[in-house]
N, C-alpha and C positions, 0 to 999 in steps of 0.2 A: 369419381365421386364416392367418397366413404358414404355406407348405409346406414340410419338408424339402426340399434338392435330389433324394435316390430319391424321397421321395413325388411330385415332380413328374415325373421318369423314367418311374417305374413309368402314371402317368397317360395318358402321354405314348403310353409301352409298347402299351397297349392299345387307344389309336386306332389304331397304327398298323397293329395286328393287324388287329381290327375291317375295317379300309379291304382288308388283302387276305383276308378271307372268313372269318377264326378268329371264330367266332361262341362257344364254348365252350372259355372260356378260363381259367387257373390262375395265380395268383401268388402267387410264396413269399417271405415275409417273416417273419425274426423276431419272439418273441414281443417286444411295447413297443416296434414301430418305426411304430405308428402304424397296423395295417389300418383300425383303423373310421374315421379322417381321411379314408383316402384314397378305400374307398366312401361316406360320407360326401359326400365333394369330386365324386365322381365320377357317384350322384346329383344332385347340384347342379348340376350342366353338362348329365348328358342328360334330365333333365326328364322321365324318363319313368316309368311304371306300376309301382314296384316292388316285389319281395315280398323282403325278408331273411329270413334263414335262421341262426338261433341253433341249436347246442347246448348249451346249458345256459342256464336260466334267468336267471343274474345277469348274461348279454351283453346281455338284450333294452333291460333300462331305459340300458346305459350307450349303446347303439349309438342310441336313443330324444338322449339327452340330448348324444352327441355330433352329433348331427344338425341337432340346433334351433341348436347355437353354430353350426354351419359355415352354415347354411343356414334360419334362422327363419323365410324365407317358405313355407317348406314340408310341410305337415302330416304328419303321419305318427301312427300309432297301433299298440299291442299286440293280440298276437293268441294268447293264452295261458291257459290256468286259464279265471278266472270273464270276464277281458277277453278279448273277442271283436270287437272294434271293425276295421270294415272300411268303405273306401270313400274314403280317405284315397288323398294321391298315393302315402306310404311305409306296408308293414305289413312291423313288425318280427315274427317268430313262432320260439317253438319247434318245432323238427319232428317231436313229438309231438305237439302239437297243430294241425296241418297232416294229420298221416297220417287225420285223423277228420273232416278238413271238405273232402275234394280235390275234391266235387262242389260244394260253396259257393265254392270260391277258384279255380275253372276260371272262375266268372262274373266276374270282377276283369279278367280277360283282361291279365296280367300281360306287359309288354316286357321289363324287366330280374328276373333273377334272381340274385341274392346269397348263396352259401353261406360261412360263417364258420367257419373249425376243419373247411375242405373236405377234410382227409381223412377223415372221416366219409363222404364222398358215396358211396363201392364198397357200402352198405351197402345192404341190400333198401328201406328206408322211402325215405331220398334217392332211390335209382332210380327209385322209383316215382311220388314226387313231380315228377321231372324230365319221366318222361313224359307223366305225365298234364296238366302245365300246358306241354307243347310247347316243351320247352327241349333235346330229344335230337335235334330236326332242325339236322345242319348245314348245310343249303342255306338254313335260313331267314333272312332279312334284315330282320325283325323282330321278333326274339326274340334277347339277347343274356344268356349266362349266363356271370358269372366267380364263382370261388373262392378264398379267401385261408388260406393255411397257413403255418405254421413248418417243417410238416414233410409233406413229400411223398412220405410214403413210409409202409409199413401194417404192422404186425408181423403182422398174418396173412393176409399174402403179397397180399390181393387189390389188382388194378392202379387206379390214378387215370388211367389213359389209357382206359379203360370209357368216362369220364365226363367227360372235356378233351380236347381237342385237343393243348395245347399248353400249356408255364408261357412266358409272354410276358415274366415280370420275374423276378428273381432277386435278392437280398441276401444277404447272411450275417452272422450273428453278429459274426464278427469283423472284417470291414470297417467294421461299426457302430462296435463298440467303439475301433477307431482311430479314427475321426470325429468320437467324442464324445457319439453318440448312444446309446449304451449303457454300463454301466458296468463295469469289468473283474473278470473273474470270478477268484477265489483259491480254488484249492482243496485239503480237507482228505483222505487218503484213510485210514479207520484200521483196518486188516488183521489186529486181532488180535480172540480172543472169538468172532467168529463166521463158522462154517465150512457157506459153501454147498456143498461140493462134491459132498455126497450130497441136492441137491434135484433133485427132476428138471423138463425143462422141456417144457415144452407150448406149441405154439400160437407158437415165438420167445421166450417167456418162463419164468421159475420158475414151477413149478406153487403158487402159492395157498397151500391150506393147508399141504402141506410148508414152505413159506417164513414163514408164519407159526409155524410152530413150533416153527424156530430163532428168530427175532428176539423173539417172546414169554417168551424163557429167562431166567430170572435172571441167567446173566451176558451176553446182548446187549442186555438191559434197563437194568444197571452201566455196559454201554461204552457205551450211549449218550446215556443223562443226565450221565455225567461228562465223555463231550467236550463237551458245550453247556455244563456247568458252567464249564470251563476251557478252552474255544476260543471257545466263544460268550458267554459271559454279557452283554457288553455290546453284543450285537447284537439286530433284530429277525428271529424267525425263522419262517419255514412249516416246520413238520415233515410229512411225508409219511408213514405206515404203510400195512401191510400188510391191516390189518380194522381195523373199529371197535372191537373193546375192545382190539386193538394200541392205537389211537389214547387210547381212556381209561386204558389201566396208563402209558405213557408218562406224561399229565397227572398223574395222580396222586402219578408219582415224582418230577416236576419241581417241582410244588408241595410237595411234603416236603423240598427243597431249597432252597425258597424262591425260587423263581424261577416269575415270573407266568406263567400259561398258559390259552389256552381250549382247546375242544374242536369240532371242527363235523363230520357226518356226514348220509349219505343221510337219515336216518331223525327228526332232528330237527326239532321243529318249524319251522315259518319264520321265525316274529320273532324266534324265540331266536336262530336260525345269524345271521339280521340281526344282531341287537343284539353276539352275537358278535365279527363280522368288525368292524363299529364299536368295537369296543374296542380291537380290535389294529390297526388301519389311524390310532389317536387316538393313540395310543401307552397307554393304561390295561392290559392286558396284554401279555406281551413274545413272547412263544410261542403258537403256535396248531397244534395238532396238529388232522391231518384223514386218513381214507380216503378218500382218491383223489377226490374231490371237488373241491379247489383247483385241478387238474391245467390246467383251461381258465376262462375267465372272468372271473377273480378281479383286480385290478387294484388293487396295494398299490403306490404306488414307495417307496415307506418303507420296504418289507422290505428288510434287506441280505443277509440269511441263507435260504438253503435244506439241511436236514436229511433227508438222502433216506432214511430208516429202513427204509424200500421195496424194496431193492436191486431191481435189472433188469437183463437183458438187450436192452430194446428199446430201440433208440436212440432214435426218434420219445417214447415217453412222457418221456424221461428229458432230450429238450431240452424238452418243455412243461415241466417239475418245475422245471428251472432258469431257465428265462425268467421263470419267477414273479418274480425277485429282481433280474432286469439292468436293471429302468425307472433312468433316472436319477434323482436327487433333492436338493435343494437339500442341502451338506456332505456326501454321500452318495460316498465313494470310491472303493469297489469291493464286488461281493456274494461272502460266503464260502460256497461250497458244500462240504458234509462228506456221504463217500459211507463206507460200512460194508461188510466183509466180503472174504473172500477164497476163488478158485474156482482153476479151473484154468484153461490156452491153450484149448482147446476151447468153455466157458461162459464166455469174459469177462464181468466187470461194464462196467456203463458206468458213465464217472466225467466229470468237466471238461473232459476231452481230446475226448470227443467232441463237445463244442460247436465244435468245429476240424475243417476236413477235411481237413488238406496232411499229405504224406507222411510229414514229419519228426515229427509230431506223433502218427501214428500208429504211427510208433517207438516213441515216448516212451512212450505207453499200454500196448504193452506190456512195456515195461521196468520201468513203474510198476507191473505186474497178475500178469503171468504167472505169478512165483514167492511170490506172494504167502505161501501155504500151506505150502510150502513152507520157505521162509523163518526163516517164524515159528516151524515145528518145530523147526528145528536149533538156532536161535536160545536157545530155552525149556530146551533140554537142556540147551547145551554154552553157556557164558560163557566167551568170550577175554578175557585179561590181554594188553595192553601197556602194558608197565612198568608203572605202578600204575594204569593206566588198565583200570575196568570197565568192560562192555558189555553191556547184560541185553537183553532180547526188545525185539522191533520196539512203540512204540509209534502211531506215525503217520507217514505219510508227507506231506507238503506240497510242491505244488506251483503254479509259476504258466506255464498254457500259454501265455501271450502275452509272459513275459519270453526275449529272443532269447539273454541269457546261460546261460539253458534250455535253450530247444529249437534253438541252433545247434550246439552242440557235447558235452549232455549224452546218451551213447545208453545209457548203464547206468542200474540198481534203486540210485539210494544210498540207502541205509536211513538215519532220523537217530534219535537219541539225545538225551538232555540231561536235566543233573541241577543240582542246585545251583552247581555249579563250574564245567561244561564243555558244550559244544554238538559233539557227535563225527556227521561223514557215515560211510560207510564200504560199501565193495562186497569182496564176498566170492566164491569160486566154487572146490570144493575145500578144502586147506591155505592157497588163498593168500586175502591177507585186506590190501586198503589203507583206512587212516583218515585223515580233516581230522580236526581238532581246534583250537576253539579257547576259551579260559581266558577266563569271565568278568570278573574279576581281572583282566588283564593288557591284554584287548580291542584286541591289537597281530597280530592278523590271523592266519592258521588256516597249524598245522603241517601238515605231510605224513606221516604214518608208516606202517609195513607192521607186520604181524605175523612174529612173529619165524619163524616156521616160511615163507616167502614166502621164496625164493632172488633176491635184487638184490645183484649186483654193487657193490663201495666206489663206481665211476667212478659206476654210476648212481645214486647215492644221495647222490654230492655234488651230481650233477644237481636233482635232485626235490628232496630233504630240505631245508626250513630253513622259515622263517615268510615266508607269502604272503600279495596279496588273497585276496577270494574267487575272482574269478571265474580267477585266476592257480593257484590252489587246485586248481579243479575242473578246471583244463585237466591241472594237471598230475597230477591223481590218477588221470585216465580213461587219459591215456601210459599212466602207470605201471602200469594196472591192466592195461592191452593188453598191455604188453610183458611181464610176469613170466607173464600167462596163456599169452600166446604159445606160450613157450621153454616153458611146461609143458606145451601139450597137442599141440605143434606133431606132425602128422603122418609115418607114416614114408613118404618118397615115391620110396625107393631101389627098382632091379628093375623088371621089365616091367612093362605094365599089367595090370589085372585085367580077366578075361573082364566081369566086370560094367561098366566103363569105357568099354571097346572098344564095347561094347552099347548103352550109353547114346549114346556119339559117332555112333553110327550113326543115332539116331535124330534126333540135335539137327541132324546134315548133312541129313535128306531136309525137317527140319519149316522148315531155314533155307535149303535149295537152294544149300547151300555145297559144291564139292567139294575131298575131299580133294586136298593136294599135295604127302600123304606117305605112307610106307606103313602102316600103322594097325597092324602085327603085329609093326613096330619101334620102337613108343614105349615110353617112360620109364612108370611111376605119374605123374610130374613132368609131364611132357609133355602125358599124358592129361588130367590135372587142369587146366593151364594150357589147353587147348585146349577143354576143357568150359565152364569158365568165360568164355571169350571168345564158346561159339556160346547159351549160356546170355543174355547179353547183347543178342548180336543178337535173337534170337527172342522174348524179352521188347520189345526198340525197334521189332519186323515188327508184335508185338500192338497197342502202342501208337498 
């Protein structure tokens, strides 16, 4: 099997550790950019004693069967349930069934150590495992233990440096997806119907049953069979709930809709959830609803759809939930991800943006998020007319975090709109109120207009106003939207400083060892201001 260029990187990565003494080593790679290839390949060069290490039973046979294609001279066997097979050069095993044999599998006298889905390892069973088969000494030179994750980080706070040394390799998502190795993610966010803001959270995340009992409601039930209805229907899709009979009222509703679906959970038999996942990976049903089960292991590239019905707060679960759907696949163009609900700045949700880590994009998320609830109340009340143009509640929001017509220059919440006639963006804040607009009918490129209670000047309005591209649209509706907010909320900055100003200057001169070279009891408000924001600047580039 030909390598990826990273999977030969990463390979490469970890001799070179190896050679200076990182014996306990970590590498993070996205979900479908190939882990099991690479220890696979990686096995197959060092030739030595090994034990893998599954979390969840459906890795054991794929890591089994990716092994024999990289590497058919090399035996290997399961170490799970009723198979107990050992003595083999590879043993694939759950780590459940590892924590019950550590005085049988000390005798293997194990050189390489394999964890899979290694953020798992901070947890009591991995530690235990690690030490009792002598993979926690870093002096030893015969003992070599790496890790492979997506995500290197733990929602309940405990450290992976316990248990590594070092991530010796690195990818991301999105460097993939420019590549070509992954496929680009579109996503859905729909912020109306159901309101987290009174769930509480525990642990980094929504607590449990509180969150199941918004999403179990008859109308978070409505929002979210009709957006698969009419976003998804001709996609294939993982749905993700809250619980299991979350998992089966979903099914039930989708099939009264007429749209294929299965069902798979902890507690079903095995050949069923088999015969199951074979249906929808065949393509015989189109939807497969699951609790939290699909999260790891699972290995569709035919799926293009992930349905997060789940909401979260933790970033780690909510890039496994979407990696589900980025494998590429023959005519396969992009996976749509559809996130549900709306919190406050404090609880954000995670949505598609966090598959991205650069700044700009962390903008964007919450410009997408923040007001969500917000939003959608004022929205529901009060209906703006311009001119014969309606505007009713937020339906959905849509976005793509890797289009740069996006995320170079869009830093506002446009809310979209559309009905038989018309496709309307529009950002609001206050009286003022700017809208695109454009005529299905006409399809000759999107107006510019304000609400009529919005103070623009004629000059600027022969500026702005007339029929645009898009992307000429949204440059000029975000001006526009800057400048009328401006002149509304603009500060009063006449008169001395305020003792509170003065205060703060003082603090940002000792934190930046700037001294002043004026007299601080004769400045402006103006001044104060302009002079905070510049030691503001520095002391954030000293952090840096």
């Amino acid at each position: 099997m030909d390598l990826r260029p990273y999977q030969l990187e990463c390979l490469q990565a970890i001799d070179a550790k190896l050679d200076q003494g990182i014996n306990r080593q970590l590498v993070v790679l996205p979900t479908g950019s190939g882990k099991t290839v690479i220890f696979s390949e990686l096995i197959h060069r060092k030739k030595l004693k090994t034990l893998v290490i599954a979390h969840r039973i459906e890795l054991l046979q794929q890591a089994k069967d990716k092994l024999k294609k990289i590497a058919p001279d090399i035996k290997s066997s399961i170490f799970c349930g009723r198979k107990k097979d050992l003595g083999k050069q590879v043993t694939i095993a759950s780590i459940l069934s590892t924590t019950r044999a550590l005085e049988t599998l000390k005798q293997e006298n194990f050189q390489l150590l394999i964890i899979d889905e290694a953020h798992h390892a901070p947890a009591k069973t991995y530690k235990k495992l690690i030490k009792e088969l002598g993979f926690d000494n870093i002096d030893s030179d015969k003992r070599l233990l790496i890790g492979f994750t997506a995500t290197p980080y733990r929602g309940d706070g405990e450290a992976l440096n316990e248990i590594f040394q070092e991530i010796v390799y690195h990818t991301t998502i999105k460097k993939l997806v420019h590549r070509g190795y992954l496929v680009k993610p579109q996503g859905i966010h729909v912020s109306v119907g159901i309101d987290l803001r009174k769930v509480k959270k525990v642990g980094g995340d929504f607590e449990k049953q509180q969150l199941r009992k918004v999403m179990i409601t008859e109308e978070a039930l409505q929002v979210v069979v009709q957006t698969i209805k009419t976003q998804a229907s001709d996609r294939r899709g993982i749905i993700f709930t809250v619980s299991i009979d979350h998992a089966k009222l979903l099914q039930k509703r989708l099939k009264k809709e007429k749209i294929s679906c299965g069902v798979v959970y902890s507690g079903i038999d095995e050949k069923k959830r088999e015969r199951t996942l074979k249906s929808f990976s065949r393509g015989k049903i189109k939807f497969i609803t699951n609790a939290m089960i699909l999260t790891e292991g699972f290995d569709c590239p035919v799926a293009d759809c992930m349905i997060n019905a789940s909401p979260t707060q933790n970033r780690s679960l909510y890039i496994q939930k979407a990696g589900r759907v980025l494998r590429p696949y023959p005519e396969k163009e992009d996976a749509l991800i559809i996130d549900f609900g709306y919190t406050n700045k404090k609880h954000a949700l995670r949505t598609v943006i966090d598959l991205f880590g650069d700044a700009k994009l962390r903008k964007i998320r919450k410009a997408c998020e923040i007001k969500d609830g917000e939003q959608q109340k004022n929205l529901t009340e009060n209906t703006e007319t311009v001119d014969d143009l309606k505007v009713g509640h937020v339906t959905k929001e849509h976005y793509d975090p890797l289009d740069p017509e996006k995320t170079g220059g869009i830093h506002h919440k446009w809310i979209r709109d559309k009905d038989e006639k018309r496709t309307v963006f529009y950002l609001t804040e206050g009286t003022t109120r700017i809208y695109l607009v454009r005529y299905h009918h006409k399809n000759d490129g999107w107006n510019v207009l304000r609400h009529r209670k919005s103070n623009v000047s004629e000059e600027i309005q022969k500026e702005y106003f007339g029929i645009h591209t898009t992307k000429k649209a949204f440059e000029l509706g975000e001006s526009l939207f800057e400048e009328v907010v401006h002149k509304s909320f603009k500060p009063k900055l006449s008169g001395k400083a305020t003792e509170k100003q003065l205060n703060y200057l003082k603090v940002l001169m000792m934190q930046t060892r700037v001294r002043p070279k004026f007299d601080l009891e004769k400045l402006s408000k103006a001044q104060a201001s302009k002079y905070i924001d510049s030691l503001s600047s520095k002391r954030y580039q000293r952090a840096m």
